[in-house]
TORVEX-155587 format. One record per residue: x, y, z of N, C-alpha, C in turn; residue number from 1; residue in three letters. Coordinates in nm, 2 decimals. Example, Ala and Ser with C-alpha at 12.3 -4.5 7.8 and 13.67 -1.06 7.14 Angstrom:
# TORVEX-155587
+--------+--------+--------+--------+--------+--------+--------+--------+--------+-----+-----+
:     nX :     nY :     nZ :    caX :    caY :    caZ :     cX :     cY :     cZ :   i :  aa :
+--------+--------+--------+--------+--------+--------+--------+--------+--------+-----+-----+
:   1.32 :  -0.57 :   0.78 :   1.23 :  -0.45 :   0.78 :   1.32 :  -0.33 :   0.78 :   1 : ALA :
:   1.28 :  -0.22 :   0.71 :   1.37 :  -0.11 :   0.71 :   1.29 :   0.00 :   0.79 :   2 : SER :
+--------+--------+--------+--------+--------+--------+--------+--------+--------+-----+-----+
# end
This chain:
# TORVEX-155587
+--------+--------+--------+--------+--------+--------+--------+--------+--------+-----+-----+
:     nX :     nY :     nZ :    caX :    caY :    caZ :     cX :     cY :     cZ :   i :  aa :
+--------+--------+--------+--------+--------+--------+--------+--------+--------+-----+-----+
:   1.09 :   4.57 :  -4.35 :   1.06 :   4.50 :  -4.23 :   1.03 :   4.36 :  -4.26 :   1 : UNK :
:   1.07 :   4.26 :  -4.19 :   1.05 :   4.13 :  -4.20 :   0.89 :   4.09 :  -4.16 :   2 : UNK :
:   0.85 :   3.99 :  -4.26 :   0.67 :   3.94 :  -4.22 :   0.75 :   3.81 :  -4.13 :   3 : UNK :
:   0.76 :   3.84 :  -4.01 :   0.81 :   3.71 :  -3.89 :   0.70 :   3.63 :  -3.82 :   4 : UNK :
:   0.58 :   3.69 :  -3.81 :   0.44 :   3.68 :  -3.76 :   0.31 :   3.74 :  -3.79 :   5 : UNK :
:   0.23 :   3.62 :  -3.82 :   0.10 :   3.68 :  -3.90 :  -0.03 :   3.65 :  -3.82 :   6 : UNK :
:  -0.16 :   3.75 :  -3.85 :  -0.20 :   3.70 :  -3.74 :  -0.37 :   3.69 :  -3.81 :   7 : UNK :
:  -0.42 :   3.60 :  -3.82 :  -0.54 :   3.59 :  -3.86 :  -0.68 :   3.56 :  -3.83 :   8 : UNK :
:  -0.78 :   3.69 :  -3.85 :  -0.94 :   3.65 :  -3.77 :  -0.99 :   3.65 :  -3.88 :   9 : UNK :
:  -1.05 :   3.56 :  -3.81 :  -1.18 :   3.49 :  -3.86 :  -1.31 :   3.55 :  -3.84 :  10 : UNK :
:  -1.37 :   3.65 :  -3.93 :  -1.48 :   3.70 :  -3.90 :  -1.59 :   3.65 :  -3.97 :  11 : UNK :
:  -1.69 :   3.58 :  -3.85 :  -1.82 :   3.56 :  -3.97 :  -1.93 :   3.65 :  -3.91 :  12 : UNK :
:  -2.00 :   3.72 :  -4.01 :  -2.10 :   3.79 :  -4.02 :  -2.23 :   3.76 :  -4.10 :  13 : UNK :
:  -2.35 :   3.82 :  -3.95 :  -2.47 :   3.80 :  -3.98 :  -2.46 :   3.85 :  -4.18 :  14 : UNK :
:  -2.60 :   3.77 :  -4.24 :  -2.59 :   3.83 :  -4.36 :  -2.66 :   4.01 :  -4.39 :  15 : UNK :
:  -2.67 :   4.02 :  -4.28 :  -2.72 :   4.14 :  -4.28 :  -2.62 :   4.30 :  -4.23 :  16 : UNK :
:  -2.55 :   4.19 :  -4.21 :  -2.42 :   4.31 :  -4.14 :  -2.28 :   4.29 :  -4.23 :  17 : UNK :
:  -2.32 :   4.22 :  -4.32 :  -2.20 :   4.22 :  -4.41 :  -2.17 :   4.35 :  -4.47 :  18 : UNK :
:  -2.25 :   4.45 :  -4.49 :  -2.25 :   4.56 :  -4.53 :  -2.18 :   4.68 :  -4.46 :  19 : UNK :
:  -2.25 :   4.65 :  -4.31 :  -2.16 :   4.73 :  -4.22 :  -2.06 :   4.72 :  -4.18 :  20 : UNK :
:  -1.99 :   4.59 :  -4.19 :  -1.86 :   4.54 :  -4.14 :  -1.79 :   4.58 :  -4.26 :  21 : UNK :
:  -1.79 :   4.56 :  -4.39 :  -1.74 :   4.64 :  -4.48 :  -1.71 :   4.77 :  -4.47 :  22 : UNK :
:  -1.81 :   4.84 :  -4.46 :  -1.79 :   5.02 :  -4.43 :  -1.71 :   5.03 :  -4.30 :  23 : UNK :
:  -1.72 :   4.98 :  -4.18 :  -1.59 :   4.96 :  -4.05 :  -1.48 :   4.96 :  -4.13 :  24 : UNK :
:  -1.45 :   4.91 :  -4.20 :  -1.31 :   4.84 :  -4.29 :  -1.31 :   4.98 :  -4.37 :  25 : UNK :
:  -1.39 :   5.02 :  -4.42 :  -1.33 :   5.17 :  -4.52 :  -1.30 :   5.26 :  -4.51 :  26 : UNK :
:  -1.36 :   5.25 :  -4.35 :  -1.31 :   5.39 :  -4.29 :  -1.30 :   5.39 :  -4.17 :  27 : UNK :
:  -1.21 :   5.28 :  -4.13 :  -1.14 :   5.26 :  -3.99 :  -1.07 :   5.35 :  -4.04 :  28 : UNK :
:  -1.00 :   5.33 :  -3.86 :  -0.92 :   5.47 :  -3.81 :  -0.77 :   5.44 :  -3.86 :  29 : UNK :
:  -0.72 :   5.36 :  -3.91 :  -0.59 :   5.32 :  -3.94 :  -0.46 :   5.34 :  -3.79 :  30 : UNK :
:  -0.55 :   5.29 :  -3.68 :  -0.47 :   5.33 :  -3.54 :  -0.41 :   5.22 :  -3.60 :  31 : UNK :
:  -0.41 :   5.07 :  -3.64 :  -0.28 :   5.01 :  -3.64 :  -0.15 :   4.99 :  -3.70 :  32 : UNK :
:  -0.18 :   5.12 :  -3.80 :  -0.08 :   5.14 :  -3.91 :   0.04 :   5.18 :  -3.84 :  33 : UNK :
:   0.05 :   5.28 :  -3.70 :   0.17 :   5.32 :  -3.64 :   0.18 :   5.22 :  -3.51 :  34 : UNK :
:   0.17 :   5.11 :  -3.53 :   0.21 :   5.05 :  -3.40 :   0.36 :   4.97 :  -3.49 :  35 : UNK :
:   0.45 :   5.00 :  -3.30 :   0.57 :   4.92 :  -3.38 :   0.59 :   4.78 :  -3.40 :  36 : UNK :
:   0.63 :   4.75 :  -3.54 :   0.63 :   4.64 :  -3.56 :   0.52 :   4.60 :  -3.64 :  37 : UNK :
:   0.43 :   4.63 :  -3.64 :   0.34 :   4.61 :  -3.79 :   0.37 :   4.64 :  -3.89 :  38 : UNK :
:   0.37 :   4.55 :  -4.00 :   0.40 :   4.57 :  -4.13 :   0.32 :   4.60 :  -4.25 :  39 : UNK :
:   0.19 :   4.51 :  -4.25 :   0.07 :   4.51 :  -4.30 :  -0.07 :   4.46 :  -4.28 :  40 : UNK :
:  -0.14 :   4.51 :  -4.37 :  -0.27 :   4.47 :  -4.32 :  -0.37 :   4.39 :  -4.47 :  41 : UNK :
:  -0.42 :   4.26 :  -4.47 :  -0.53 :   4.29 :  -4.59 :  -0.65 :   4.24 :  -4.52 :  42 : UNK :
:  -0.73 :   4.28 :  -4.60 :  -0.89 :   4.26 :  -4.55 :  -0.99 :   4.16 :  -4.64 :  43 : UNK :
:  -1.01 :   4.08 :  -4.65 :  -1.03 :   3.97 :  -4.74 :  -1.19 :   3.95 :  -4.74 :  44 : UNK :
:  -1.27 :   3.91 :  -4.86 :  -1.39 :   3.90 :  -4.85 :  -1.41 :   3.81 :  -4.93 :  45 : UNK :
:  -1.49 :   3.70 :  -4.85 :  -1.53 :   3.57 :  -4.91 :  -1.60 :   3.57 :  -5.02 :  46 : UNK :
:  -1.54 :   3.47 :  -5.12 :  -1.61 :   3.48 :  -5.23 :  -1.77 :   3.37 :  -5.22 :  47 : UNK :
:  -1.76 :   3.29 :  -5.18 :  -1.85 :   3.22 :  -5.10 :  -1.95 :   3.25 :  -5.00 :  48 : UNK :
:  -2.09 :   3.28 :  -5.03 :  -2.17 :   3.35 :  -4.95 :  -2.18 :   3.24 :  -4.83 :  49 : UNK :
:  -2.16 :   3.30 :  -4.71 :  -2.14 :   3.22 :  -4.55 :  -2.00 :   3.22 :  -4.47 :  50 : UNK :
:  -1.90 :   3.23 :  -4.59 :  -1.77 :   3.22 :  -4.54 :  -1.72 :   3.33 :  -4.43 :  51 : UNK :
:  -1.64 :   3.29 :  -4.38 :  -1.56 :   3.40 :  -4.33 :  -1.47 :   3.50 :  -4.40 :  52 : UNK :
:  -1.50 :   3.63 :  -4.35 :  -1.39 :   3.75 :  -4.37 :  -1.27 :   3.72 :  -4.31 :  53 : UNK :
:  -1.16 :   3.75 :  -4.40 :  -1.07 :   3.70 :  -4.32 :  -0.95 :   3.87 :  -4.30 :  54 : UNK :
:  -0.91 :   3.89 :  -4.17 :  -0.86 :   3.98 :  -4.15 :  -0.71 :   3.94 :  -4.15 :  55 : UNK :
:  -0.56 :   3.98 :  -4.23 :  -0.46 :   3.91 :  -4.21 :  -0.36 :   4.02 :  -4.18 :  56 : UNK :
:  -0.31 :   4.00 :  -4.07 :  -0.19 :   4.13 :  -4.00 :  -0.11 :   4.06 :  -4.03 :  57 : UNK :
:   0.06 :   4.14 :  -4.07 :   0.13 :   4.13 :  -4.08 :   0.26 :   4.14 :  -3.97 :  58 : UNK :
:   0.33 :   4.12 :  -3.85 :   0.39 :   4.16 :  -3.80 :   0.52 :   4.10 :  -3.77 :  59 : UNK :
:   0.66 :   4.19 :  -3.75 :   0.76 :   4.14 :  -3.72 :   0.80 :   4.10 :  -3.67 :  60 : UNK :
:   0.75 :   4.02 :  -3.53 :   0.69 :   3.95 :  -3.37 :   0.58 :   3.97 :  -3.37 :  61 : UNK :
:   0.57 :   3.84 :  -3.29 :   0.48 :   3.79 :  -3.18 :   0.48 :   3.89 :  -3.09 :  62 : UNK :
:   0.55 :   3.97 :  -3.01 :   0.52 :   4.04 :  -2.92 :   0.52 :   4.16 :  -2.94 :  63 : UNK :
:   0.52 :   4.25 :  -3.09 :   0.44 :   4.35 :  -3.13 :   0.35 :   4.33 :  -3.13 :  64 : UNK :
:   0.28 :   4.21 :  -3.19 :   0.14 :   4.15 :  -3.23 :   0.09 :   4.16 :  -3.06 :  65 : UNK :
:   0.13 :   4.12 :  -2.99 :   0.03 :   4.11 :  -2.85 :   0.03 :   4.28 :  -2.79 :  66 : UNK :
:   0.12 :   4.32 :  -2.82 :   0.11 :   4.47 :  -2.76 :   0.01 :   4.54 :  -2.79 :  67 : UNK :
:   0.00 :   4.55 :  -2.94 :  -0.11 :   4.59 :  -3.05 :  -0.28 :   4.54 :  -2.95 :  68 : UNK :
:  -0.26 :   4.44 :  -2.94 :  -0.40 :   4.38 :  -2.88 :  -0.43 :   4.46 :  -2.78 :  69 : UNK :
:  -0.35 :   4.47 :  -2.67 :  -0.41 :   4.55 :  -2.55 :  -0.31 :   4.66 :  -2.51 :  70 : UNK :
:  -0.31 :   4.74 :  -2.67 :  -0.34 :   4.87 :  -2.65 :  -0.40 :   4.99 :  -2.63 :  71 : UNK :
:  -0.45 :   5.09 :  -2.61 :  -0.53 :   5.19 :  -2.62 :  -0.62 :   5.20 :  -2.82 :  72 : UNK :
:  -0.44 :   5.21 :  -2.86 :  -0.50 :   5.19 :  -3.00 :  -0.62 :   5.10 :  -3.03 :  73 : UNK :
:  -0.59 :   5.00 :  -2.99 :  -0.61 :   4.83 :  -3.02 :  -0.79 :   4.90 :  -3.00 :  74 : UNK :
:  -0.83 :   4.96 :  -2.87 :  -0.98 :   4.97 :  -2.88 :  -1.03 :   5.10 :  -2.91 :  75 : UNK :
:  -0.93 :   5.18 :  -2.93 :  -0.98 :   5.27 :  -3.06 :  -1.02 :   5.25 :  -3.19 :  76 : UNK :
:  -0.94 :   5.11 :  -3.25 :  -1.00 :   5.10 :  -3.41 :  -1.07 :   5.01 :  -3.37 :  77 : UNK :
:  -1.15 :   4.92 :  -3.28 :  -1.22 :   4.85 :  -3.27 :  -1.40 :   4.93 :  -3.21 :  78 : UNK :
:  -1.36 :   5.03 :  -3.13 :  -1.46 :   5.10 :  -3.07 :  -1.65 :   5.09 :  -3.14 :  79 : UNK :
:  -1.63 :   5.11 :  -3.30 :  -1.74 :   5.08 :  -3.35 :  -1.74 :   5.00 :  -3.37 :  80 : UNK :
:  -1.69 :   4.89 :  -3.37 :  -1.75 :   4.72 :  -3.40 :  -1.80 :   4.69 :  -3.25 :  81 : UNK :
:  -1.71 :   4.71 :  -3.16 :  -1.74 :   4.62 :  -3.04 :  -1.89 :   4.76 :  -2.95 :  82 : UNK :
:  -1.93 :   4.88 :  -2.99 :  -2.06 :   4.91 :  -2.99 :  -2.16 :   4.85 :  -3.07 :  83 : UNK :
:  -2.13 :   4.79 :  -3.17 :  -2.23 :   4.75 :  -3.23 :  -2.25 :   4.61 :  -3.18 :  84 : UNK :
:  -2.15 :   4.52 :  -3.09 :  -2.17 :   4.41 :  -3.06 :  -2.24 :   4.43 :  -2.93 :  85 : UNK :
:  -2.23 :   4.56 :  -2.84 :  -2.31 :   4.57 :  -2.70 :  -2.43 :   4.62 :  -2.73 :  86 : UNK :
:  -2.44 :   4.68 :  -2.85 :  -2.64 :   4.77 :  -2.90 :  -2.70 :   4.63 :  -2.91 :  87 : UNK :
:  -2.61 :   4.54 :  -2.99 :  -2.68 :   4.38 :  -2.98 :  -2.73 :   4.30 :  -2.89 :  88 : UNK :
:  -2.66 :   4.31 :  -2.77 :  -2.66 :   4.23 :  -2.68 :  -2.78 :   4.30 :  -2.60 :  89 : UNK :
:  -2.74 :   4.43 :  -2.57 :  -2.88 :   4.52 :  -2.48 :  -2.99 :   4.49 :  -2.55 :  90 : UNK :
:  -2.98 :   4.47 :  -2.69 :  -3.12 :   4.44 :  -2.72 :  -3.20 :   4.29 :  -2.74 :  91 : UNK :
:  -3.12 :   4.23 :  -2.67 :  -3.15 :   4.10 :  -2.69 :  -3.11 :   4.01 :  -2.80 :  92 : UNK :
:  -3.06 :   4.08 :  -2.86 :  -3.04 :   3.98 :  -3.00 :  -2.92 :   3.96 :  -3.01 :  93 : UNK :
:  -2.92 :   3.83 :  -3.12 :  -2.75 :   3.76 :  -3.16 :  -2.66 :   3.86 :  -3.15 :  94 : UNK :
:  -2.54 :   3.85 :  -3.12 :  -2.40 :   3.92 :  -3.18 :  -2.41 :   3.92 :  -3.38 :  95 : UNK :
:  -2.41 :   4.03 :  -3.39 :  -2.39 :   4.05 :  -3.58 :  -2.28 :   3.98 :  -3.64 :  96 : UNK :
:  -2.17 :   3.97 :  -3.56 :  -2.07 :   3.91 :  -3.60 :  -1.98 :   3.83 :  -3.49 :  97 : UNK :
:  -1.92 :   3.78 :  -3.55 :  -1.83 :   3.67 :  -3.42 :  -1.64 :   3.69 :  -3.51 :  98 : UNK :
:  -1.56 :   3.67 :  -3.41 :  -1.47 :   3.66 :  -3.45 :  -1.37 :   3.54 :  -3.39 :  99 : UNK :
:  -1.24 :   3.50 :  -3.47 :  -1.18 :   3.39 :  -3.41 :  -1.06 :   3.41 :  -3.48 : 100 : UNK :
:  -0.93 :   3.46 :  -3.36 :  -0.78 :   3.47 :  -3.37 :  -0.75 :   3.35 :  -3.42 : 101 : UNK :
:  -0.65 :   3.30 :  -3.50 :  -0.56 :   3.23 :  -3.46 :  -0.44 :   3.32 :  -3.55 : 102 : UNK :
:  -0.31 :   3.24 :  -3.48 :  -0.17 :   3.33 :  -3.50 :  -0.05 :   3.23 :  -3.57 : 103 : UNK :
:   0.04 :   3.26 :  -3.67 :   0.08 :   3.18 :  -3.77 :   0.25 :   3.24 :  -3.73 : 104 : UNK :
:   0.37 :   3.14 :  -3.76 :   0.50 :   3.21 :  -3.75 :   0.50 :   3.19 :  -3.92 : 105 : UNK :
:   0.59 :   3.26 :  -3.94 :   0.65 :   3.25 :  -4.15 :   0.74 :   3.16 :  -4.13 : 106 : UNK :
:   0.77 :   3.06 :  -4.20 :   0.82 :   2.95 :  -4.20 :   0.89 :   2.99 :  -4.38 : 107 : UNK :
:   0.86 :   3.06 :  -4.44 :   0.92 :   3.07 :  -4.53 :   0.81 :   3.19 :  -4.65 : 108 : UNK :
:   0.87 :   3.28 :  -4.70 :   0.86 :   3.39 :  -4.80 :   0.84 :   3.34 :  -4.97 : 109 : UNK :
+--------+--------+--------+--------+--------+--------+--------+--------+--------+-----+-----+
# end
């Protein structure tokens, strides 16, 4: 499968949820592994305490990549992060983590 479109979040997390956002990651559901058109996934952790996690998809379009977003899947493997961002909010307090897309074409391998 060709890497034609990559797509990368920017996760920064409280220093206290660094832990949990890791365990999300170990044992997500791997709902994005069967969507068509994804190729791969890595999960990046800053070596720099503050930085962002960086989440990097792999896909062979742009418009597998948007399908993936708002599909069922899409809030299936998301389901425990984005509860843990509404237990936050009902209780008054900050979001644990923030996230920020941006989306890249391969310009070259």
């Amino acid at each position: 499968m060709q890497k034609n479109f990559v797509a990368v979040n920017y996760i920064n997390c409280s220093a206290e949820y660094r832990e949990r956002f890791e365990e999300l990651f170990s044992s997500r559901a791997h709902a994005i592994d069967t969507m068509p058109g994804f190729v791969d996934m890595q999960v990046l952790r800053p070596v720099k305490e503050g930085d962002a996690y960086l989440i990097v998809s792999f896909w062979e379009n742009e418009s597998a990549f948007k399908t993936w977003t708002t599909s069922p899947a899409f809030i299936e493997g998301h389901k425990r992060g984005f509860a843990d961002l509404a237990k936050a909010k009902a209780e008054g307090r900050p979001a644990p983590m923030t996230s920020d897309f941006k989306t890249y074409k391969v310009i070259s391998n």
